[in-house]
C-alpha positions in Angstrom: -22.2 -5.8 -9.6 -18.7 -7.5 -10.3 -17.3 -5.6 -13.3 -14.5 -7.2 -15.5 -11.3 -4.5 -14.5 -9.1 -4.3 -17.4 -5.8 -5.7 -17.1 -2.2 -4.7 -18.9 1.0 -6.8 -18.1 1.3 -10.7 -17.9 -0.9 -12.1 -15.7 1.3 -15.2 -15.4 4.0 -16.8 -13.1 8.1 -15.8 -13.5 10.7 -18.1 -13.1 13.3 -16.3 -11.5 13.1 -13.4 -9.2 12.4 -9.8 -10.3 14.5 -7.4 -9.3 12.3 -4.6 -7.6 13.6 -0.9 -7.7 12.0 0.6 -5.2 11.9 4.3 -3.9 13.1 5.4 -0.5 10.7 4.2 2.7 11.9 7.9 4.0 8.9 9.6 1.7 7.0 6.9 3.4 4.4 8.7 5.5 3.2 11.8 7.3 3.9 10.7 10.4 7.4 9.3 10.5 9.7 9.9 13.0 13.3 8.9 14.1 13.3 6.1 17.0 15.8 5.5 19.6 15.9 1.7 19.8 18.0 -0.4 17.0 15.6 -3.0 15.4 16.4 -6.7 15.9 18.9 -7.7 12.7 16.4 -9.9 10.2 18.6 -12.9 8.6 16.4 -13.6 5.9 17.2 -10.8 4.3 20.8 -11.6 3.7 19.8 -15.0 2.1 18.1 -15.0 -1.4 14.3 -15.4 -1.7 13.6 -19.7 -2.8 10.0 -17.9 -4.2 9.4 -16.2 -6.9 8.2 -12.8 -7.5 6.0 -11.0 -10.5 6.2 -7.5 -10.9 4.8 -7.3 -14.5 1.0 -6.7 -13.6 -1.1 -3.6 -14.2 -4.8 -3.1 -12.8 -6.9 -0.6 -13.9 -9.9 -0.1 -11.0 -13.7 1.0 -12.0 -14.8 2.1 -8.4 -11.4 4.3 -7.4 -10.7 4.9 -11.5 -7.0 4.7 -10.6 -4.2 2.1 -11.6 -2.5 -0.4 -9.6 1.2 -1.9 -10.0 1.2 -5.4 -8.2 3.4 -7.4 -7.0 3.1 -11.3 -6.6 5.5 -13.9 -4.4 4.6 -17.5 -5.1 6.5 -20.1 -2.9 9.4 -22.6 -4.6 7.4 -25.2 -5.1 3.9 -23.7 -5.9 4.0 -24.9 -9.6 5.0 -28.1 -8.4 2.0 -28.9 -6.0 -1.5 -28.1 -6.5 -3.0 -27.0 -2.8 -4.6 -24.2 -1.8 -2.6 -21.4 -0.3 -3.1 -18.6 2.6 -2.9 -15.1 0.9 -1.7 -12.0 2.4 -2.9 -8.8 1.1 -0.3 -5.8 1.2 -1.1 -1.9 1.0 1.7 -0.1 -0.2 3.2 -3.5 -1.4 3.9 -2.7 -5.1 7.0 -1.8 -7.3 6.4 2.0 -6.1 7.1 1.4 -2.3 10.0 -0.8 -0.6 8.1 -3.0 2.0 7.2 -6.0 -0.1 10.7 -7.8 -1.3 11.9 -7.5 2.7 8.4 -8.6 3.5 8.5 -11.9 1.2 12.2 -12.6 2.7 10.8 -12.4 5.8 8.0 -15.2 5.2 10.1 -17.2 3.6 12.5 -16.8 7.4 9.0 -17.6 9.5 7.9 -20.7 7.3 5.0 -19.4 6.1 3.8 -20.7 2.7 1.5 -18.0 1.5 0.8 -16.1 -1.9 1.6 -12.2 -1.0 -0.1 -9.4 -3.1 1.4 -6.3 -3.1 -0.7 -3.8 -4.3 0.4 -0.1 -5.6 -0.9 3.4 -5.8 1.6 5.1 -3.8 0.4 8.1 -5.7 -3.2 7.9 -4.5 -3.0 6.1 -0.9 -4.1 9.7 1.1 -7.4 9.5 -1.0 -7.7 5.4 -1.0 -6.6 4.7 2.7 -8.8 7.6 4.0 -12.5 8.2 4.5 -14.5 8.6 2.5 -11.8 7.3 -0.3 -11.8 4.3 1.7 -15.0 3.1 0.6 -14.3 2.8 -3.2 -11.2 1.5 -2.4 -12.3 -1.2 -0.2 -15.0 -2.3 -2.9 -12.0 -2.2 -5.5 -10.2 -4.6 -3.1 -13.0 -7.3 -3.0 -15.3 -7.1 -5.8 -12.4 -6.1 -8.3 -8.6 -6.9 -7.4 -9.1 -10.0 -5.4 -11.8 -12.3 -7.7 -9.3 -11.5 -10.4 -6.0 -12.4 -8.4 -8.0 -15.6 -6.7 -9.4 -17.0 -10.3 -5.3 -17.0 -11.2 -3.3 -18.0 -8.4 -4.8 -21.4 -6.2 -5.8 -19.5 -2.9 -7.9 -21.2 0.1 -10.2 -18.3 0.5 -10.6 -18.7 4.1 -7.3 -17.9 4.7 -6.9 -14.3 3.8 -4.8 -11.8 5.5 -4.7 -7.7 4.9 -1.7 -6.2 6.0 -1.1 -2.6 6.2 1.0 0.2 8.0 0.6 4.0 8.3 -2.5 5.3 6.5 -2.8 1.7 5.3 -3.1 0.5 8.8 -5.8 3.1 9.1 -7.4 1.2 6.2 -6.7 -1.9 7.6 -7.9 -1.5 10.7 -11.6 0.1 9.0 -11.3 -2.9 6.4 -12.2 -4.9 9.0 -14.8 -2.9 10.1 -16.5 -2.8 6.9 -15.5 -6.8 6.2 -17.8 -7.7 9.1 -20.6 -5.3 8.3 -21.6 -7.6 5.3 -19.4 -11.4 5.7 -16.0 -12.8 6.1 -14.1 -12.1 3.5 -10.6 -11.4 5.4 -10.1 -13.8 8.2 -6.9 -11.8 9.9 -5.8 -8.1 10.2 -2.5 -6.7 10.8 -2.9 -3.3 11.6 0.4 -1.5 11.9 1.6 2.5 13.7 -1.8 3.2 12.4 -2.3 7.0 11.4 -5.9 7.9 12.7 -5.3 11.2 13.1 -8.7 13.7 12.3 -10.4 10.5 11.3 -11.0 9.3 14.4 -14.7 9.9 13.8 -15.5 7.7 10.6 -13.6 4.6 12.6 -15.8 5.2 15.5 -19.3 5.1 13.4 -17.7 2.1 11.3 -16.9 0.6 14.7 -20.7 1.5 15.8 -22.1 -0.7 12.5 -20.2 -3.6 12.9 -21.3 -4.1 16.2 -24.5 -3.8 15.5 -24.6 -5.9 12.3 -22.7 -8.6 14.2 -24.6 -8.6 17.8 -21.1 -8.4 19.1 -19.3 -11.8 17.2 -16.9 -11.7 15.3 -15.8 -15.5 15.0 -12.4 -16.7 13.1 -11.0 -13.0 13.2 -7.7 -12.1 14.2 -6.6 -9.1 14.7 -3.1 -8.1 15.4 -2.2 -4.4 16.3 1.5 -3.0 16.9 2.8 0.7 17.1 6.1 2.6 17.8 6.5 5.7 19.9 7.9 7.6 17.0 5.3 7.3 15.6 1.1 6.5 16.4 1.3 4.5 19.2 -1.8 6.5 20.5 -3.8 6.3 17.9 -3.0 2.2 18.0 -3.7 2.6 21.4 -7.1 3.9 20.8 -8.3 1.7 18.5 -7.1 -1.0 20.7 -9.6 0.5 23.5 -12.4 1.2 21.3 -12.3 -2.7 20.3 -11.4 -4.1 23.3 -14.4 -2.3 25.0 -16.4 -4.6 23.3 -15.4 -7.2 24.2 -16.4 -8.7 20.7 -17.3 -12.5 21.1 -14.5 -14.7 18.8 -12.0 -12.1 18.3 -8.3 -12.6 19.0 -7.0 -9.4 19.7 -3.4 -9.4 20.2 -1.7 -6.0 20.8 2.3 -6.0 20.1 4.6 -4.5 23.0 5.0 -1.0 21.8 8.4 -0.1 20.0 10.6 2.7 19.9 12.4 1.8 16.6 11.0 4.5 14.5 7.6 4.9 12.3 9.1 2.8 9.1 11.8 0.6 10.9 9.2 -0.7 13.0 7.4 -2.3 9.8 9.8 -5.6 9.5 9.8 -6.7 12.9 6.0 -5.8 13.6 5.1 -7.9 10.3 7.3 -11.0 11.6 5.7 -11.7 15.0 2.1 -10.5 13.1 3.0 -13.8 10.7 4.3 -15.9 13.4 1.3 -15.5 15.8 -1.3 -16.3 13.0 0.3 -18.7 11.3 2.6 -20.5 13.9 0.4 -21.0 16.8 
């Protein structure tokens, strides 16, 4: 049953950009590393954003009973035209974590005219990334979080991405799992330097269901995977065999040359050519 999530903040669209304060990507995750390689320089970051971003909004979740700071970019001329747009879903994406400001810049650079959600609960993401946490959480995602965000903002609801990095690759990467289990609600994945780690297990049965609920199709799913040698390039690895082995009818599985920029500098470049091959080809 859909419950009604209570809401604090302004629900509404900004006219200017926010300024996000942020805290350090360095407290980031468990498995972060230093690399050896020098990401590529990202120009879009030097320019400022032409969207719009709205970092006013509060959500209070029934199935994790936890709070959520969001984050929403709108392009330049969403109030100006009335079509439906792609959304992209990001974990760690709110005003407590540092990803989503570079990761609307970089959109904007690729020419991709999406809404992006960025959701937070830094605080809580061991427990709401992992299993079993993972289960609440994902129900929170799709029965709570995203009718509310869809009956506000004009989104084509075929054309929903989840990105997430870390432990919120992990969750990525089971989202999907789950998401074909019982429909379509996300229609690409970008799974990035995923940290399996103990919980290799729950991903396997997950991985066992969805095959079985689906006969082995998974039409109008993308999948993009991508990790760094500093940090889980094996466990990406991993999942990359386990789905692969498959050989799951309709999926595009496209797995990014591994990097050796480190476990958070990976995250900008990974996210560009993840946009770019879903949305540009």
């Amino acid at each position: 049953m859909f419950n009604h999530p209570a809401v604090s903040g302004v629900f509404s669209m900004r006219t200017g950009v926010r300024r996000v304060f942020a805290v350090a990507l360095l407290v980031m995750l468990s498995a972060c590393g230093g690399g050896h390689d020098t990401p590529p320089a990202e120009p879009s970051l030097q320019t400022a954003l032409t969207g719009s971003i709205n970092s006013d909004l509060f959500f209070t979740a029934s199935q994790t009973h936890a709070g959520y700071r969001l984050n929403v970019y709108v392009p330049a001329n969403y109030a100006s035209t009335s079509d439906r747009l792609p959304v992209i879903y990001v974990l760690d994406g709110g005003p407590d974590n540092g990803i989503f400001v570079p990761m609307a810049h970089i959109a904007e650079g690729v020419g991709v005219r999406a809404v992006i959600v960025g959701i937070g609960g830094f605080a809580t993401r061991s427990t709401d990334y992992r299993y079993p946490g993972l289960n609440p959480y994902y129900a929170f995602l799709t029965t709570e979080l995203m009718p509310l965000v869809e009956s506000k903002y004009r989104i084509a609801p075929d054309q929903r991405t989840l990105v997430g990095h870390s432990y919120g690759g992990y969750f990525a990467a089971a989202a999907m799992l789950l998401d074909r289990q019982a429909g379509h609600t996300f229609s690409n994945f970008i799974v990035m330097d995923m940290a399996t780690h103990e919980q290799g297990g729950p991903l396997a049965d997950m991985e066992r269901a969805m095959f079985t609920a689906t006969g082995g199709k998974l039409p109008g799913t993308k999948l993009i995977l991508s990790g760094d040698t500093a940090g889980n390039a094996k466990d990406v690895d991993a999942f990359d065999r386990m789905i692969s082995a498959r050989a799951y009818q309709g999926l595009e599985l496209r797995h990014l040359p591994t990097t050796s920029y480190g476990h958070v500098e990976m995250i900008n470049p990974a996210y560009k050519e993840s946009l770019r091959l879903i949305f540009k080809q």
